[in-house]
Each structure stands twice: as C-alpha cells, then as structure tokens.
N, CA, C and O atoms as a Tripos MOL2 file, in Angstrom:
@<TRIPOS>MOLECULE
protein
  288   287    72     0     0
PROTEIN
NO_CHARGES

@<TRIPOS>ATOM
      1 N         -18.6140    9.3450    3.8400 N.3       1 UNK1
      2 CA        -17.9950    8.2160    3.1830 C.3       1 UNK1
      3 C         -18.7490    6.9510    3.5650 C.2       1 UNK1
      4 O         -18.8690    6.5590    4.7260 O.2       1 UNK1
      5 N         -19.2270    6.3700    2.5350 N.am      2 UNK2
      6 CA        -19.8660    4.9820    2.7740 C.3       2 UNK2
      7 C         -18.9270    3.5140    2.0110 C.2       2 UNK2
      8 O         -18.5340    3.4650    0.8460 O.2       2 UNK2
      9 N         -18.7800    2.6040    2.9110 N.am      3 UNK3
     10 CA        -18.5730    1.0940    2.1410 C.3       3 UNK3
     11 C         -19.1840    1.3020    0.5720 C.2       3 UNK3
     12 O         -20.2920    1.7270    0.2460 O.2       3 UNK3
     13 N         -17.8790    0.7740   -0.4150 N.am      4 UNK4
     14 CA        -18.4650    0.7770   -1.6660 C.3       4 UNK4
     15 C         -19.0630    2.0320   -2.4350 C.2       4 UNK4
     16 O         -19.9130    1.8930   -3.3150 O.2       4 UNK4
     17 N         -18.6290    3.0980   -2.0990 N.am      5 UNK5
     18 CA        -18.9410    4.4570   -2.7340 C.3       5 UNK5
     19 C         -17.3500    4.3910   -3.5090 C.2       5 UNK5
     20 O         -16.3230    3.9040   -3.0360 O.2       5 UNK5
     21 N         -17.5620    5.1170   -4.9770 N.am      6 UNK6
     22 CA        -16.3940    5.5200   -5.8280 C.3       6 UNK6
     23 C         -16.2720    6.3210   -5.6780 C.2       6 UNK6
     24 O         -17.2010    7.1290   -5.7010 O.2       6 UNK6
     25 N         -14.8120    6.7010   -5.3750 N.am      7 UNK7
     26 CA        -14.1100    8.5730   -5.4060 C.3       7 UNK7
     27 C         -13.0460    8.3010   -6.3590 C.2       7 UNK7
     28 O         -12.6450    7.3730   -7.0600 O.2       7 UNK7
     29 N         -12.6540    9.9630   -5.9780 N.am      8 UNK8
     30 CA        -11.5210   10.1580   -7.3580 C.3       8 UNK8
     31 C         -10.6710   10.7210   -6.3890 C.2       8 UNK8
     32 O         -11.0340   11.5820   -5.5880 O.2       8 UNK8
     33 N          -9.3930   10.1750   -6.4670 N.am      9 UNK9
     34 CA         -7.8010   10.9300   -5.5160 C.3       9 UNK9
     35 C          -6.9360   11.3410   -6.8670 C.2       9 UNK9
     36 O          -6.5930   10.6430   -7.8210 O.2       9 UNK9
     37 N          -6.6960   12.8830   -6.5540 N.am     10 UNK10
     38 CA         -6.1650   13.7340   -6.8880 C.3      10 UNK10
     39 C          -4.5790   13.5770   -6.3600 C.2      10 UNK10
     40 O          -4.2960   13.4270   -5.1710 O.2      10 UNK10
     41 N          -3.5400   13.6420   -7.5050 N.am     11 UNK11
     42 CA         -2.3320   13.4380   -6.8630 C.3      11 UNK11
     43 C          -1.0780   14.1770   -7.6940 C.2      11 UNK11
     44 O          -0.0910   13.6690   -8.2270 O.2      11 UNK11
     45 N          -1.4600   15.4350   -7.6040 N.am     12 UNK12
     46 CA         -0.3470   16.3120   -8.8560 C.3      12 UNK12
     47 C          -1.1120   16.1950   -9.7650 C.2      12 UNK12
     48 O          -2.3010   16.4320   -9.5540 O.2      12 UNK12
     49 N          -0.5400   15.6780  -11.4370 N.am     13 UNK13
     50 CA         -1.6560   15.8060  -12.4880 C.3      13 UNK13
     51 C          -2.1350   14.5530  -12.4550 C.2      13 UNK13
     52 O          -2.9230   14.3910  -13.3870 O.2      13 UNK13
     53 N          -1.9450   13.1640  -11.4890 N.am     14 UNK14
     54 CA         -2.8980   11.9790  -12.2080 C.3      14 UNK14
     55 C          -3.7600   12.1670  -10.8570 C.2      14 UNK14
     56 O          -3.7160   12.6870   -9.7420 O.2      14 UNK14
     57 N          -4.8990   11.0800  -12.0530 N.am     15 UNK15
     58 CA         -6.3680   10.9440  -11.1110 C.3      15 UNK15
     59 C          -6.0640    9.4660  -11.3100 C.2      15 UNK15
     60 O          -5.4000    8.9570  -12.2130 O.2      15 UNK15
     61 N          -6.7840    8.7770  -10.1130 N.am     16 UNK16
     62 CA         -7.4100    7.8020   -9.9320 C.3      16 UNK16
     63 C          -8.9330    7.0250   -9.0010 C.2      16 UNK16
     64 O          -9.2630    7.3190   -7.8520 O.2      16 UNK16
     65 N          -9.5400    6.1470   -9.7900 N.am     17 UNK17
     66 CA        -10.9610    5.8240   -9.1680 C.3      17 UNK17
     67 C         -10.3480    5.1220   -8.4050 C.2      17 UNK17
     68 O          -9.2920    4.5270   -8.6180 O.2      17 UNK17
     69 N         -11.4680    5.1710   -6.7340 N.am     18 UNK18
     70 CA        -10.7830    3.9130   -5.5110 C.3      18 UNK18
     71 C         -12.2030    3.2880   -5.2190 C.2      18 UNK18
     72 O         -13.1910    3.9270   -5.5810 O.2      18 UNK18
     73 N         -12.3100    2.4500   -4.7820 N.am     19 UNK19
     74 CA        -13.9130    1.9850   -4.0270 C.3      19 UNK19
     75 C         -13.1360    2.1230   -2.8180 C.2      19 UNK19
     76 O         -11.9160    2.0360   -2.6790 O.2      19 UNK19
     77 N         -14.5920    2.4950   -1.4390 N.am     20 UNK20
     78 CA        -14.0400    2.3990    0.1010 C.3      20 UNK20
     79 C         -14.5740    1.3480   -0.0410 C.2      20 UNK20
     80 O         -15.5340    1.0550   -0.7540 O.2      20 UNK20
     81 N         -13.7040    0.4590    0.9360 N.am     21 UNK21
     82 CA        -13.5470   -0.6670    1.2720 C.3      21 UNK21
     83 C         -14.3340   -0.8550    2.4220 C.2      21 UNK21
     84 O         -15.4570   -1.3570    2.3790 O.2      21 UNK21
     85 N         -13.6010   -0.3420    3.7840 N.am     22 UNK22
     86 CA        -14.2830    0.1930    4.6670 C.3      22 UNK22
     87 C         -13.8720    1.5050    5.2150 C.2      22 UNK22
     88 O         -12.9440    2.2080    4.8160 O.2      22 UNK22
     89 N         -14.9400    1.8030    6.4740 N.am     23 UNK23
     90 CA        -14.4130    3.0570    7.4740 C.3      23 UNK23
     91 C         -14.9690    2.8290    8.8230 C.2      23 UNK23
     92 O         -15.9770    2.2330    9.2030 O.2      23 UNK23
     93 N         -14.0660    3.4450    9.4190 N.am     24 UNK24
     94 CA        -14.0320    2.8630   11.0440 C.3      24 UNK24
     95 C         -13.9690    4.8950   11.0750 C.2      24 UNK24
     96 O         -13.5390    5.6910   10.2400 O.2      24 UNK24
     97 N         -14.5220    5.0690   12.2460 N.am     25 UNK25
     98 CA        -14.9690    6.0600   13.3650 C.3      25 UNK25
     99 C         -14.0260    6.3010   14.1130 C.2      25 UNK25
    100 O         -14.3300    5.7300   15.1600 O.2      25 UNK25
    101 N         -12.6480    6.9970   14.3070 N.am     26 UNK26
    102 CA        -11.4950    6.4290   15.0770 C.3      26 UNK26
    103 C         -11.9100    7.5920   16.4360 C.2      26 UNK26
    104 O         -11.6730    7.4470   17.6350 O.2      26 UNK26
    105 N         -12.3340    8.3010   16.0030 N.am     27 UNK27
    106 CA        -12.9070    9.7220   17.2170 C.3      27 UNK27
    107 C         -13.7730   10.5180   16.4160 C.2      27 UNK27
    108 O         -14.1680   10.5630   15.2510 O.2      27 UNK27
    109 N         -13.9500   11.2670   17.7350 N.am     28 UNK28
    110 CA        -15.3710   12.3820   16.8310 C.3      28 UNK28
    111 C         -14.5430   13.2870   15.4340 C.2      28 UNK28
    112 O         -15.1590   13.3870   14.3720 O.2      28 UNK28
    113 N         -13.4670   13.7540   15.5430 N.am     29 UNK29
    114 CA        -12.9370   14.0240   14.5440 C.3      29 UNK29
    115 C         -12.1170   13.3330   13.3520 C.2      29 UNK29
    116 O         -11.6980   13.8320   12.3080 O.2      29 UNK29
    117 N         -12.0320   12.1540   13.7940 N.am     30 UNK30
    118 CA        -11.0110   11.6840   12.8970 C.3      30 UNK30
    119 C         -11.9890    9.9060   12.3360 C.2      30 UNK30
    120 O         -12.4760    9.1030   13.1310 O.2      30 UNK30
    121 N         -11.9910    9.8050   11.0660 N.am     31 UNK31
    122 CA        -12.3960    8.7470   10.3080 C.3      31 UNK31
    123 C         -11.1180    7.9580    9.2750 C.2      31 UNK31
    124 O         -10.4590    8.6040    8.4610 O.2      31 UNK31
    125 N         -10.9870    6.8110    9.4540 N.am     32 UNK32
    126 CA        -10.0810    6.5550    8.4500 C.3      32 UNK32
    127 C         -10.7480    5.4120    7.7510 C.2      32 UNK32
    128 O         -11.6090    4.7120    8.2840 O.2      32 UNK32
    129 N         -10.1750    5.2160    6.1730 N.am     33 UNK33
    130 CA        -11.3760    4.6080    5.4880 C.3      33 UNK33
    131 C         -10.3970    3.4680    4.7710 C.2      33 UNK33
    132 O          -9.2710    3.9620    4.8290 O.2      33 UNK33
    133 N         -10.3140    2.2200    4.1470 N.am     34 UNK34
    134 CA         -9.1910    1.4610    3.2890 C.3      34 UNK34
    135 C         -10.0160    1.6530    1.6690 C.2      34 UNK34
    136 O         -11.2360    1.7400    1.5290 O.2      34 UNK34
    137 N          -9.3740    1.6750    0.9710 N.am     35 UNK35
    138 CA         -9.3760    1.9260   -0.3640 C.3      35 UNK35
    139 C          -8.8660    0.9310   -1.2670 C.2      35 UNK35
    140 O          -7.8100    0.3950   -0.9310 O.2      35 UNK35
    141 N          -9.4250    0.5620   -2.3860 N.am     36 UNK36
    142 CA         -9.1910   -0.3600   -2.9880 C.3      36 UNK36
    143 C          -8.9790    0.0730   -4.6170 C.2      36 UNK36
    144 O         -10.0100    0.3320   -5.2390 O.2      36 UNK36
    145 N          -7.6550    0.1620   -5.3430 N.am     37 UNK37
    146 CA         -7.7560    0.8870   -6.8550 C.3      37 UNK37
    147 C          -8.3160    0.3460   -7.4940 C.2      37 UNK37
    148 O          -8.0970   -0.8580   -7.3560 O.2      37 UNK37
    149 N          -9.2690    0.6510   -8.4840 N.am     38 UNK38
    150 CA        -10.3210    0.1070   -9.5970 C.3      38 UNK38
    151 C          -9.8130    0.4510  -11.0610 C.2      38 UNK38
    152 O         -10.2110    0.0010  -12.1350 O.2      38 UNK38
    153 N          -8.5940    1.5870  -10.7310 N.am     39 UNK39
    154 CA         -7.6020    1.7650  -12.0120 C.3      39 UNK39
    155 C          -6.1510    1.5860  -11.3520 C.2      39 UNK39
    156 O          -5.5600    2.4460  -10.6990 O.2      39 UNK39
    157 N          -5.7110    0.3340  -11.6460 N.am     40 UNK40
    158 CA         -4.2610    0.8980  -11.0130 C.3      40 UNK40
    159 C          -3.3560    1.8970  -11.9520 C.2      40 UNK40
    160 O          -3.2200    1.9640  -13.1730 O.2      40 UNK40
    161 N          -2.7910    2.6540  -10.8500 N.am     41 UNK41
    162 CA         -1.7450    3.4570  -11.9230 C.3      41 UNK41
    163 C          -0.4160    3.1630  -11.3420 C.2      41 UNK41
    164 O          -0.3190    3.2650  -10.1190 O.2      41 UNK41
    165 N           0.6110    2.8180  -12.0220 N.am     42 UNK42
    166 CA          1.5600    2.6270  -12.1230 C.3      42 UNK42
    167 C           2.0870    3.7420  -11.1190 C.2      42 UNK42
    168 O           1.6360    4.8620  -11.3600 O.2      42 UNK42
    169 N           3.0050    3.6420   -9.9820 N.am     43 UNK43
    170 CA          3.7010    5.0530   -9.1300 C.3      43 UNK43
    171 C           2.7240    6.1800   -8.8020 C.2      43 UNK43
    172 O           3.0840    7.3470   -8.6480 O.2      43 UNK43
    173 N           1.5930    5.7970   -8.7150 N.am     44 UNK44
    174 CA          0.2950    6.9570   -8.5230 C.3      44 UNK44
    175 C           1.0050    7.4220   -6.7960 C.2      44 UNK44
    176 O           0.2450    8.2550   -6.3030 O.2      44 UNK44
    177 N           1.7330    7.2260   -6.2090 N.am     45 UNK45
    178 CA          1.5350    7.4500   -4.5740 C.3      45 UNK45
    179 C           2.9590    7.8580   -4.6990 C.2      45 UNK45
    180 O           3.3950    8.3660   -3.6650 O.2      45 UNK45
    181 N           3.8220    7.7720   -5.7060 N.am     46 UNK46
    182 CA          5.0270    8.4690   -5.7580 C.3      46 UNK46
    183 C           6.0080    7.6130   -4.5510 C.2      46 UNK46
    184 O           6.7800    8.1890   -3.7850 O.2      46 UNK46
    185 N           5.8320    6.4960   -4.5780 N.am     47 UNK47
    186 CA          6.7070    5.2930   -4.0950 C.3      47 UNK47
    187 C           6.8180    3.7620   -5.1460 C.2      47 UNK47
    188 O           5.7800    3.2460   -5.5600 O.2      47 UNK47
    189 N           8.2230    3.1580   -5.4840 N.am     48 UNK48
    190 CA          7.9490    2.3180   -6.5450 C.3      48 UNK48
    191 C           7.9820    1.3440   -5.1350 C.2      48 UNK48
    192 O           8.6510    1.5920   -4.1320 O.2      48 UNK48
    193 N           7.1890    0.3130   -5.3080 N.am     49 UNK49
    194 CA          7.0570   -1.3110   -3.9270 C.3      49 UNK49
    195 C           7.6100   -1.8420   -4.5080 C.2      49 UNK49
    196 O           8.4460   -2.6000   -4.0170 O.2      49 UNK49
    197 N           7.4670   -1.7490   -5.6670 N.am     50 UNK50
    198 CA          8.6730   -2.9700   -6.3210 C.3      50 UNK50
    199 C           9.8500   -3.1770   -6.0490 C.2      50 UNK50
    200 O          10.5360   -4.1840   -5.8760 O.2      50 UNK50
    201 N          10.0480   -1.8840   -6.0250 N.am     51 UNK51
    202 CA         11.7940   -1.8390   -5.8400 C.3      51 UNK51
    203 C          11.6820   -2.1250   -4.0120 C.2      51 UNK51
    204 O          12.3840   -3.0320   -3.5660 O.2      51 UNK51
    205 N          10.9950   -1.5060   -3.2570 N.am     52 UNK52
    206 CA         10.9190   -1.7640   -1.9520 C.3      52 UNK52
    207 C          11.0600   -3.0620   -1.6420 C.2      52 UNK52
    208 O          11.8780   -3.5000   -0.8330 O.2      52 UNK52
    209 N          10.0140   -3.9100   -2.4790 N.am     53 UNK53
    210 CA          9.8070   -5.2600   -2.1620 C.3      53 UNK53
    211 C          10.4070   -6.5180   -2.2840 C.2      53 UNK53
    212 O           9.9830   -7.6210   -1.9400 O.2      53 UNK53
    213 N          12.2640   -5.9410   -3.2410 N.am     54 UNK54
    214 CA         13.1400   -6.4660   -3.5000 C.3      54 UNK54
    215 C          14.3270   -6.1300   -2.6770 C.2      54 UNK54
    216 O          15.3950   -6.7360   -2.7610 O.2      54 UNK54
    217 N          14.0820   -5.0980   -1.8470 N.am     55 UNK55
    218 CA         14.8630   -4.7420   -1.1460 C.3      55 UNK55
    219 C          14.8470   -6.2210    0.3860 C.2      55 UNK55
    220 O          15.7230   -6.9530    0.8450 O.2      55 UNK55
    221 N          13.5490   -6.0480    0.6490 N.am     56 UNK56
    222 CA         12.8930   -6.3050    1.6460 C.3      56 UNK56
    223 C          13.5380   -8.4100    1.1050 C.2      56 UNK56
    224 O          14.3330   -9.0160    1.8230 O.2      56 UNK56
    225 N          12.8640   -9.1090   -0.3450 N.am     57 UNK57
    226 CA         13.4390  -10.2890   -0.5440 C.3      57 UNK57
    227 C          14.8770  -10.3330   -0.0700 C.2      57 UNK57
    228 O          15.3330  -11.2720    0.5830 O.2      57 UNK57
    229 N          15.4910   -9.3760   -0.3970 N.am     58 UNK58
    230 CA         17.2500   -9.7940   -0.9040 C.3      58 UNK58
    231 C          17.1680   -9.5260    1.1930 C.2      58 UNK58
    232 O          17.5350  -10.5090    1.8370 O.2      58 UNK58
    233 N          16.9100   -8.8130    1.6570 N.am     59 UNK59
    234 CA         17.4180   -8.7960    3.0580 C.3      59 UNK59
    235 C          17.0630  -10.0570    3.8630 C.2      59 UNK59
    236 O          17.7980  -10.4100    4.7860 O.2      59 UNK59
    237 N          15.5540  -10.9930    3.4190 N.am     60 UNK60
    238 CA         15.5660  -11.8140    3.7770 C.3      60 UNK60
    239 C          16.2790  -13.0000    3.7380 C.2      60 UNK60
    240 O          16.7110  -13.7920    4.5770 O.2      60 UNK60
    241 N          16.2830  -12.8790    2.2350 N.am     61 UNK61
    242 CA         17.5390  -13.8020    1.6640 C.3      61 UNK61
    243 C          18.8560  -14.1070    2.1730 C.2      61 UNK61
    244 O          19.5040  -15.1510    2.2530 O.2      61 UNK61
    245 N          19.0960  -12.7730    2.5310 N.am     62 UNK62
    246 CA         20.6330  -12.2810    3.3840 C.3      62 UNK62
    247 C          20.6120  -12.9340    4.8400 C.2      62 UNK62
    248 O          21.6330  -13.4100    5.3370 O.2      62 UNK62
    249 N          19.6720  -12.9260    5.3340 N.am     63 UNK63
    250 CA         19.6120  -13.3550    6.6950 C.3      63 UNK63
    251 C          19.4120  -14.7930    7.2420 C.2      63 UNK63
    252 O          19.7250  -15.1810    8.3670 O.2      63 UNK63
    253 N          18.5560  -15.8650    5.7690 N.am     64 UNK64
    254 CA         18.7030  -17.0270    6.2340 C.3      64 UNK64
    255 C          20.1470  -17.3170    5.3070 C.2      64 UNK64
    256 O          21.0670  -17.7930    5.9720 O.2      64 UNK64
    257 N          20.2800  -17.2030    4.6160 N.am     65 UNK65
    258 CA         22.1920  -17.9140    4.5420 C.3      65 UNK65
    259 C          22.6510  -17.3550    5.9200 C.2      65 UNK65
    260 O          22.4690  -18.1660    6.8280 O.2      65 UNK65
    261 N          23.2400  -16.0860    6.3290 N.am     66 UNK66
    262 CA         23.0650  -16.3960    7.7500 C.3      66 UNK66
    263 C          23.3200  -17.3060    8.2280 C.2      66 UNK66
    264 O          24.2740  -18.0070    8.5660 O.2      66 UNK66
    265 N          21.7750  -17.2030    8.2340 N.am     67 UNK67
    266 CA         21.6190  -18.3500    9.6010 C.3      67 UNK67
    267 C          21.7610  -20.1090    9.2420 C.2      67 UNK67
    268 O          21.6990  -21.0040   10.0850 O.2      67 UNK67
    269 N          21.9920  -20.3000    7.5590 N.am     68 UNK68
    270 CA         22.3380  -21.4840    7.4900 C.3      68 UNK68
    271 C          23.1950  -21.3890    7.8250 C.2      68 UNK68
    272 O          23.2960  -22.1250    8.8070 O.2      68 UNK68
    273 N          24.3370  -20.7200    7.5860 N.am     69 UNK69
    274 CA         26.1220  -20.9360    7.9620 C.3      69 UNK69
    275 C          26.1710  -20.7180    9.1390 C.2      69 UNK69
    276 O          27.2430  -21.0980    9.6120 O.2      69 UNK69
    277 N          25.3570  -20.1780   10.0120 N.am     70 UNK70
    278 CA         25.9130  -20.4260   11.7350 C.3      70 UNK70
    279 C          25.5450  -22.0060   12.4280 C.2      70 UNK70
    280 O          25.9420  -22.5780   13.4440 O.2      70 UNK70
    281 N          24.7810  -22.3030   11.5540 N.am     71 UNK71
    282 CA         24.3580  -23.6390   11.7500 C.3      71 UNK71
    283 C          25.4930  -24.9800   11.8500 C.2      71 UNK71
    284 O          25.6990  -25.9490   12.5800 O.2      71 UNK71
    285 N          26.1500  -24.2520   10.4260 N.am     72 UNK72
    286 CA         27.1090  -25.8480    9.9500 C.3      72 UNK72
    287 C          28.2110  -25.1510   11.0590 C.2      72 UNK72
    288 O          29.2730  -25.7200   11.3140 O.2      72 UNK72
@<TRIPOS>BOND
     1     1     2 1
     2     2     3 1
     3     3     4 2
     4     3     5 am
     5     5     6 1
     6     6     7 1
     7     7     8 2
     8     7     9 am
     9     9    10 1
    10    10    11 1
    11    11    12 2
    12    11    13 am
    13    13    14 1
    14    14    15 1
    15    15    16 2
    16    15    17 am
    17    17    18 1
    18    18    19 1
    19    19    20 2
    20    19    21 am
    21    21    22 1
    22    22    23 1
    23    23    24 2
    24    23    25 am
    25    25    26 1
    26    26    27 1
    27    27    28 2
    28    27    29 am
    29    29    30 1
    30    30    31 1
    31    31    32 2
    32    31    33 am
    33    33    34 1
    34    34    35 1
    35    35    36 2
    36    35    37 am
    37    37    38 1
    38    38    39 1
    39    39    40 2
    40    39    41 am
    41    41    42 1
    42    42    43 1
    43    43    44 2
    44    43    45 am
    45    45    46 1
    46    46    47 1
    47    47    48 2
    48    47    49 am
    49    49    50 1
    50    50    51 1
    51    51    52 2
    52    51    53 am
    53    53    54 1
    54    54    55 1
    55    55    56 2
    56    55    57 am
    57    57    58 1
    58    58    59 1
    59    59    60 2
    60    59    61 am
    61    61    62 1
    62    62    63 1
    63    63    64 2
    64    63    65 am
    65    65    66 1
    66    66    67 1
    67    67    68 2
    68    67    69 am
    69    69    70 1
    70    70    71 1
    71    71    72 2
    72    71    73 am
    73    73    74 1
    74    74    75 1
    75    75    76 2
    76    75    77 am
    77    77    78 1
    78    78    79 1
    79    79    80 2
    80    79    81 am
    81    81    82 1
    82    82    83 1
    83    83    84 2
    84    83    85 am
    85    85    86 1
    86    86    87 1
    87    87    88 2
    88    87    89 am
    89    89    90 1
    90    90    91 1
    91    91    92 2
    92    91    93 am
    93    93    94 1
    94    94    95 1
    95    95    96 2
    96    95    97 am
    97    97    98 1
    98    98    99 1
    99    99   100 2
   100    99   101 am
   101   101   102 1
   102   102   103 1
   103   103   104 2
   104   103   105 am
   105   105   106 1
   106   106   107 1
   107   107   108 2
   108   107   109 am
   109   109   110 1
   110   110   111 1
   111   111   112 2
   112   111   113 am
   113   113   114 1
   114   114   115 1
   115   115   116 2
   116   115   117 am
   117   117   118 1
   118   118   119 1
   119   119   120 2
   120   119   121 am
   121   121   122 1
   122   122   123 1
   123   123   124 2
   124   123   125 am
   125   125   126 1
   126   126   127 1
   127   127   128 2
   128   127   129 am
   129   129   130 1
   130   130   131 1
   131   131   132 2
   132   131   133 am
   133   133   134 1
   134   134   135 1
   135   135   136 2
   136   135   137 am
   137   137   138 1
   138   138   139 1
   139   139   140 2
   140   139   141 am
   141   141   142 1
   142   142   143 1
   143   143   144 2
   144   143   145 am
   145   145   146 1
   146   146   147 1
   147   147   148 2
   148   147   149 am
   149   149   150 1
   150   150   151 1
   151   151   152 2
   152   151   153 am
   153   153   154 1
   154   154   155 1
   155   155   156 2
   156   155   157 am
   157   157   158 1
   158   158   159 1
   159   159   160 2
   160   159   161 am
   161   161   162 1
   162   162   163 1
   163   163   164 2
   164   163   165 am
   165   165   166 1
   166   166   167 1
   167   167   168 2
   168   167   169 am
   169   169   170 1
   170   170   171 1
   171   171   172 2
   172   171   173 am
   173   173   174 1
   174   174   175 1
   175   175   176 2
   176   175   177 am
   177   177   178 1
   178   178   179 1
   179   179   180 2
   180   179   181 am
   181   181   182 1
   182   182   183 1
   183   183   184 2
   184   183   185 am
   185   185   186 1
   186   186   187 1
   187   187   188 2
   188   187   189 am
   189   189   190 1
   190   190   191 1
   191   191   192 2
   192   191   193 am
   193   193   194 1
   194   194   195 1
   195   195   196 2
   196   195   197 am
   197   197   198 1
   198   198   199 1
   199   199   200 2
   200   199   201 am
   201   201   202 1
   202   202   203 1
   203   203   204 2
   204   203   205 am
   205   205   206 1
   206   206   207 1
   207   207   208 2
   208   207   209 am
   209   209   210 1
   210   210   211 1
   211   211   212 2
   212   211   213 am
   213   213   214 1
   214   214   215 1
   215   215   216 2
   216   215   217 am
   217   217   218 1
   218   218   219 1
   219   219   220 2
   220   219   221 am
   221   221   222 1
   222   222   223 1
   223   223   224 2
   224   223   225 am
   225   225   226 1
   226   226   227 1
   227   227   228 2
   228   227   229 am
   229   229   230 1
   230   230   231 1
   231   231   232 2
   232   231   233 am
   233   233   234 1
   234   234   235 1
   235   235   236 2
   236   235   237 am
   237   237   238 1
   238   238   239 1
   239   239   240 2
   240   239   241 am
   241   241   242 1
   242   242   243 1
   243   243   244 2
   244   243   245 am
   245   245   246 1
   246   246   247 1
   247   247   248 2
   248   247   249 am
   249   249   250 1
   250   250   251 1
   251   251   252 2
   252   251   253 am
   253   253   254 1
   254   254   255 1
   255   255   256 2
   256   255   257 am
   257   257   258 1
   258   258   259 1
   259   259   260 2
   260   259   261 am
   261   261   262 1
   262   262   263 1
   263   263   264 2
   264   263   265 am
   265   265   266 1
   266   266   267 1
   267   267   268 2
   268   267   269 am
   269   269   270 1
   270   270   271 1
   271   271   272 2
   272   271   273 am
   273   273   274 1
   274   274   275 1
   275   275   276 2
   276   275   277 am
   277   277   278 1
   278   278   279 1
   279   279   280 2
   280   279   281 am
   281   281   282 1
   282   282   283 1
   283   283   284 2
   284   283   285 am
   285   285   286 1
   286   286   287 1
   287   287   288 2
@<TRIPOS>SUBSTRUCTURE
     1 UNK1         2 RESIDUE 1 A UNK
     2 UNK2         6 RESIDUE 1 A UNK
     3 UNK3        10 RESIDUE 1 A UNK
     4 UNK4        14 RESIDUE 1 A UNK
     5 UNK5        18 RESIDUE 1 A UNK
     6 UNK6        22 RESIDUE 1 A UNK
     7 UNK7        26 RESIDUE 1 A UNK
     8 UNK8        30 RESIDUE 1 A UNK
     9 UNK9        34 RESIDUE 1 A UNK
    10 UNK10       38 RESIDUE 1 A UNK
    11 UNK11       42 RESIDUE 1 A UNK
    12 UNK12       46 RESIDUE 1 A UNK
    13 UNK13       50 RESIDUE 1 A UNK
    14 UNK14       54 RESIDUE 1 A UNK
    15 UNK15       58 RESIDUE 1 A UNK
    16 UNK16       62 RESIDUE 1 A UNK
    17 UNK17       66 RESIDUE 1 A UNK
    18 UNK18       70 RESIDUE 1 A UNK
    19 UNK19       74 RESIDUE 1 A UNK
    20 UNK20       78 RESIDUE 1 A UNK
    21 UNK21       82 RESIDUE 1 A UNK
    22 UNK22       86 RESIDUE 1 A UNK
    23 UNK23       90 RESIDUE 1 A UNK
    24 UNK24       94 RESIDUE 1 A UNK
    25 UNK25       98 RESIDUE 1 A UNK
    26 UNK26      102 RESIDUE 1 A UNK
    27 UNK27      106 RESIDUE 1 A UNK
    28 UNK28      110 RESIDUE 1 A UNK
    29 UNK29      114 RESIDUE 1 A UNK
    30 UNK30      118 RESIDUE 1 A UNK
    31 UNK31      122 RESIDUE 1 A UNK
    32 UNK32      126 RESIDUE 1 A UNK
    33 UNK33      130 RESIDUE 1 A UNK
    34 UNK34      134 RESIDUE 1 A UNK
    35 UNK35      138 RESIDUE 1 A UNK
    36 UNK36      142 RESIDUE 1 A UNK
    37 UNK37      146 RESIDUE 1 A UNK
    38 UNK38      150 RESIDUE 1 A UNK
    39 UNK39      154 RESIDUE 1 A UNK
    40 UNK40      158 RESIDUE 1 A UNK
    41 UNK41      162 RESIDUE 1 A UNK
    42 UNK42      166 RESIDUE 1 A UNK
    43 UNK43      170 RESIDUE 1 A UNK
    44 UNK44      174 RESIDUE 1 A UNK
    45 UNK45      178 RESIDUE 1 A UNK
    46 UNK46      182 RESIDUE 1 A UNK
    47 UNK47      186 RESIDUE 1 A UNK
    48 UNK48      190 RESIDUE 1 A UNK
    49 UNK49      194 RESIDUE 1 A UNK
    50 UNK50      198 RESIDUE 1 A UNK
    51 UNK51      202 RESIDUE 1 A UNK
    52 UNK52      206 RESIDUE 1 A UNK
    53 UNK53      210 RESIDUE 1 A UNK
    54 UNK54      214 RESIDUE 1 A UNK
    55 UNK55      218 RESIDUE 1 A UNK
    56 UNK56      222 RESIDUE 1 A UNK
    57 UNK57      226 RESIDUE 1 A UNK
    58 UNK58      230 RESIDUE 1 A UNK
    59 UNK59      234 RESIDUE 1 A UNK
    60 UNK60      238 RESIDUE 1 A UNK
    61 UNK61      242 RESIDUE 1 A UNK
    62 UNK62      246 RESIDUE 1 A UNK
    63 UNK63      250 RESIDUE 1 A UNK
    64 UNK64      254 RESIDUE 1 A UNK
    65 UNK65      258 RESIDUE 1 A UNK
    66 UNK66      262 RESIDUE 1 A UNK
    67 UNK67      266 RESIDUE 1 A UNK
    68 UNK68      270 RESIDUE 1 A UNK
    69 UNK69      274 RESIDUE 1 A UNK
    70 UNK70      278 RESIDUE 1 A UNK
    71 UNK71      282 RESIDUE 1 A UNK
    72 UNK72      286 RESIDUE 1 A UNK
C-alpha cells in the first residue's frame, strides 16, 4: 500500500474507489492506512452518521440548557 494509490473495498454487493491517504507501520505485522472516498456511497459501511450525528447535536443541546438552568 502506497500514499495515493486507488483501491476498490468490497462490501456485500457495493463497490467503492478510496485513495490511501496515508499508512503508518504500527508493527512488523500490522499496517493501518486512512482512506479517503473518491465515490461516496450513501450507507456503504452499513452505519447511517447522520442519524448518529443528530443524536450526538440533540445530546449536546440537552446538556447546555442544563447547564443554563443551573445557572439562573
């Protein structure tokens, strides 16, 4: 695996192209590389963030009212 080489990840029936980003050497056996999509696909990783990432707003949200009302 080199910086900037295109692969293809296989994931059930969809494909998608990634560029490596980079890769680090973590031990003699083990390499881990970051990936960057050049096609996004919609739920390709079989997690929606969206919905995660509204989870994650509304809890923040939740926590400064909170902390405004312990205030007054």
């Amino acid at each position: 695996m080199k910086t900037g080489e295109i692969i293809v990840l296989h994931r059930g029936a969809k494909n998608a192209k990634f560029r490596i980003s980079w890769v680090q050497q973590v031990n003699p056996k083990e390499i881990q590389a970051g990936i960057e999509a050049l096609e996004p696909r919609e739920n390709f990783w079989g997690v929606d963030l969206t919905a995660e990432e509204r989870e994650e707003k509304k809890s923040v949200d939740m926590l400064m009212t909170l902390l405004s009302e312990t205030k007054t």
